[in-house]
C-alpha positions in Angstrom: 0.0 0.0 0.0 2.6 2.8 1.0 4.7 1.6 -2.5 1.4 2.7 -4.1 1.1 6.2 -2.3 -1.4 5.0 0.2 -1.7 5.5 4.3 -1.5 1.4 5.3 -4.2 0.5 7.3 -4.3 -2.1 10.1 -6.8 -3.7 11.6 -8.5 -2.4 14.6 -8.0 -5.7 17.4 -4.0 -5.0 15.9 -4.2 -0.9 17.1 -2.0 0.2 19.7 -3.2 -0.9 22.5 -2.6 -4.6 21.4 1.0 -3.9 20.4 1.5 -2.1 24.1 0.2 -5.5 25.5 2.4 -7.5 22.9 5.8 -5.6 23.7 5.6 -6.1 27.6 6.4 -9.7 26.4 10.0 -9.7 25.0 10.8 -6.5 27.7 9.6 -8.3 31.2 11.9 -11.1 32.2 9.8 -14.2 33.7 9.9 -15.8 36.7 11.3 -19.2 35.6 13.7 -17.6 33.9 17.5 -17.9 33.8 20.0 -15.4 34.4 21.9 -16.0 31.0 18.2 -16.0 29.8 17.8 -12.8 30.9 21.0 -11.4 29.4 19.9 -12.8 26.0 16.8 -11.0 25.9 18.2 -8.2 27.0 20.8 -8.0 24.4 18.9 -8.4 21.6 16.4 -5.7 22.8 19.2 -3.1 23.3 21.2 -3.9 20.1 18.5 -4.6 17.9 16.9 -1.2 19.3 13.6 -3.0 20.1 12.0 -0.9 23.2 12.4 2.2 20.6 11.3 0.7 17.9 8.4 -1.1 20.0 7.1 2.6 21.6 7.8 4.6 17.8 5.1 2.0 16.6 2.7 2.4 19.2 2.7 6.2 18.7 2.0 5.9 15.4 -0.7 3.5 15.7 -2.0 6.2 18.3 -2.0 9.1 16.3 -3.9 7.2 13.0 -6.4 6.1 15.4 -7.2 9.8 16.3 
């Protein structure tokens, strides 16, 4: 759609709100899990620049819902 010069759209139960719910995953350790785990996930949120990326989207999807 954008390659064609058109606003994408996204479905409503996929709006912001869902992709706030959806990131808490991948950024909130777990309580079974282990430390190395831990360090994993936090790597590749940090040099993948995830949590950014994560809240940018969320922002967006707010202000096309408006």
């Amino acid at each position: 759609m954008v390659e064609d010069g058109q606003d994408p759209s996204m479905p409503e139960r996929y709006g912001w709100r869902f992709l706030r719910a959806a990131a808490s995953r991948p950024t909130t350790a777990r309580a079974q899990e282990t430390a190395q785990h831990v360090l994993m996930r936090e790597a590749i949120m940090k040099t993948r620049g995830l949590a950014e990326r994560l809240r940018t989207a969320q922002e967006a999807l707010r202000e096309s819902a408006s």
